[in-house]
N, C-alpha and C positions, 0 to 999 in steps of 0.2 A: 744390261745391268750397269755396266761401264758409264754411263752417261747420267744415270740416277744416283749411283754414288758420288761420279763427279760435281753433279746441282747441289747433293748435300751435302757436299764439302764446301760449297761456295757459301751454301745460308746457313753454314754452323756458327761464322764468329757472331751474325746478327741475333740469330736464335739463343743464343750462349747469354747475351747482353742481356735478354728478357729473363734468361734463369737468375742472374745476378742482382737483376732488380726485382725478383722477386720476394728479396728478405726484406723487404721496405712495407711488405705488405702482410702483416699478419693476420692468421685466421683460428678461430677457435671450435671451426666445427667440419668437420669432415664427414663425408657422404662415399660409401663405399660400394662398390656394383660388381656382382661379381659373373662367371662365365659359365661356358657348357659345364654337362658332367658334375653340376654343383647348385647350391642354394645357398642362400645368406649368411648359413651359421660358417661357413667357409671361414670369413673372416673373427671368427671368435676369441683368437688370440692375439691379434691386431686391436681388437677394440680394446679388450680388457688395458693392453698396453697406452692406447690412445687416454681411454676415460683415468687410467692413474696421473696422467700428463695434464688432466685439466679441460681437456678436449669433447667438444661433444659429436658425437659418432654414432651414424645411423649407415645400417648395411638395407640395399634394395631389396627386396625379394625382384630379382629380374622375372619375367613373365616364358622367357624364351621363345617368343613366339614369332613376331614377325620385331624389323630393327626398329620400326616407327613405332610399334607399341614397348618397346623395350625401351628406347628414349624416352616416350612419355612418362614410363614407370618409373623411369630415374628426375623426368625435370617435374613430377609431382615432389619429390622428396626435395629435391634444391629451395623449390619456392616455399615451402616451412621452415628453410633455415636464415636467422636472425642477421647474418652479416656474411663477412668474406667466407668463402668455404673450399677445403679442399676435395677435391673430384678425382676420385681412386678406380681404376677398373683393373682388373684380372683375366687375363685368357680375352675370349672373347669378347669382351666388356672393353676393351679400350675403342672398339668402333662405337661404344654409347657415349665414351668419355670424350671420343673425338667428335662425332654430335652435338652432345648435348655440354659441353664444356665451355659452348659459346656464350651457356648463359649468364645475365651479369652477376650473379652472385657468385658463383666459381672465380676465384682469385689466382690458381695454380692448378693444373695437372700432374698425376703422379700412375705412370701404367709400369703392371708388373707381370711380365714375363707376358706382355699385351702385345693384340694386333695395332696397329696405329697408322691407318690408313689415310693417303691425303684425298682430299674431296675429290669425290666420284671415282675413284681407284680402285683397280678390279684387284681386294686382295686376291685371290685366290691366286688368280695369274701369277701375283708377285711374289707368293709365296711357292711358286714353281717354278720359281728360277733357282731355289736352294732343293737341297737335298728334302723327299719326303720324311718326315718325323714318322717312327714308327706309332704311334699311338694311332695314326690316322686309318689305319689296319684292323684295328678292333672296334669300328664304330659300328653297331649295330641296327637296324632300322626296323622299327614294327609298322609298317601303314609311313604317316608321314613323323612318327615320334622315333627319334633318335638319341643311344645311350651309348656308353664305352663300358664293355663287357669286360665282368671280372679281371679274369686276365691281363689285358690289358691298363687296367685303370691300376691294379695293383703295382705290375711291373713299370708301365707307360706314362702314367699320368701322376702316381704319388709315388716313384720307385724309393722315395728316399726319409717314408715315416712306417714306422713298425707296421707290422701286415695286417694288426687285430683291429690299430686307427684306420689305416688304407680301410678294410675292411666296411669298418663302420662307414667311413664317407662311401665309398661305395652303395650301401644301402639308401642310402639319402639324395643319391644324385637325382638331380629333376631333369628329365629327358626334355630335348627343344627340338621345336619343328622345323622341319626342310627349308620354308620361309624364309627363316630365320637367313640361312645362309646365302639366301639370293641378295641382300640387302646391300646397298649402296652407300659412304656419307655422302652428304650432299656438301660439307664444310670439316674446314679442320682446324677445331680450335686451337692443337696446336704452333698453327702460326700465327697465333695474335696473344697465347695463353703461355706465360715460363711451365717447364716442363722438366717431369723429372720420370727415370724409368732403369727400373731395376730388371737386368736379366739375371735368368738361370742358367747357368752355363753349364749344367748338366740334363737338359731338358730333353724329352723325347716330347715333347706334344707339339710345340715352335720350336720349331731350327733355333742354335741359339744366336749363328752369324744373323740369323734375319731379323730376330730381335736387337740383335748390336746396329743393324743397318736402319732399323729405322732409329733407334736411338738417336744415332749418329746423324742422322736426318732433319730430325727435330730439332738437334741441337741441345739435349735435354740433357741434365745433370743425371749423370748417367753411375750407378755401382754394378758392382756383380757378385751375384751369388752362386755357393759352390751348392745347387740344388737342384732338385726336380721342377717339375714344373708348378708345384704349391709349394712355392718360397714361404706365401704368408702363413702355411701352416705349420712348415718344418722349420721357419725361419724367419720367426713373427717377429725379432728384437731386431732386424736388419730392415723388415718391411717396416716395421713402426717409426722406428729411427729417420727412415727417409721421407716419409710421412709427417713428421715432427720437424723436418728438416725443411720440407714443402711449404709448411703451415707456417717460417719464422719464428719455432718455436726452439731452433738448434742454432748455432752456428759454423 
């Protein structure tokens, strides 16, 4: 680990430059993907934020199934939008962001509380070199569909929004296939894309040093939230904000 930190300390001031130039670049449409354990309406109170900003904002329905068809579900929605766009993923979905982030109409990257994996990089591996997140304890498996059982999701994955919301997301979680997590990127947009990525520093589902580590990696304009691991639900004006901030819509 010693030596991955040390490379990402060498290509932070480069990476840094590309977050800096990326207020030169404004976008007015943002494209949002979200991860396990979840479906589209995830981002409900991020949008609502976005669309009073001016913004236009479409969340994926991801597929969850394998990552090649997960990419495609997201660069079907990029190629319908009109000019520069921002490319947002959650949880899991920053390996679609790092994908599929390459394409030219994505202007900036923005992962939240995201894997962000460099091309061909065995998360899983690298995410075993930190402490296991309890959440990864209550994933339950039927056949090859996999969900994070009550319990857990309440405590683990949303500890930090009333238990009747937690609840309700719970009922709406769309289970993802085994596939899913054999997948590979094969590229990482964010070394060629400015990048920005908000941890949880209260997370049980990503370590949250491992979310600082890749941050810090990226090079990425980086905040921290005092939150679980759905920042954007318990803490949509901080996710929005950085979003808006992505888009050169903030200073």
């Amino acid at each position: 680990m010693f030596s991955a930190a040390l490379a990402a300390s060498a290509a932070a001031p480069l990476l840094s430059a590309r977050v800096r130039a990326a207020a030169a670049v404004k976008a007015r449409n943002v494209v949002l993907v979200h991860g396990l354990f979840a479906d589209g309406s995830c981002w409900t109170e991020v949008i609502a934020r976005l669309q009073t900003a001016g913004l236009n904002a479409t969340s994926v329905q991801n597929p969850l199934t394998t990552l090649p068809e997960a990419v495609a579900a997201a660069e079907r929605v990029l190629a319908r939008q009109d000019g520069p766009t921002v490319l947002v993923g959650h949880s899991f979905s920053g390996m679609i962001v790092t994908e599929a982030g390459v394409h030219p109409k994505v202007s900036t990257l923005v992962y939240v509380a995201a894997r962000a994996p460099d091309a061909g990089e065995d998360y899983t591996a690298l995410a075993k070199t930190y402490p296991t997140p309890p959440a990864s304890a209550g994933i339950i498996f039927d056949g090859d569909e996999g969900r994070l059982s009550e319990e857990a999701f309440l405590r683990d994955f949303a500890g930090d929004l009333p238990a009747e919301k937690a609840r309700v997301l719970y009922a709406v979680q769309q289970p993802f296939h085994k596939a899913l997590l054999s997948g590979k990127t094969t590229q990482a947009a964010w070394r060629s894309k400015p990048s920005y990525y908000a941890v949880s520093t209260d997370d049980r589902t990503i370590n949250p040093d491992l979310e600082r580590f890749m941050a810090k990696r990226m090079g990425a304009k980086t905040i921290e939230v005092k939150a679980s691991h759905v920042s954007l639900i318990s803490h949509p004006d901080e996710i929005a904000g950085l979003i808006l901030e992505a888009a050169g819509q903030r200073v």
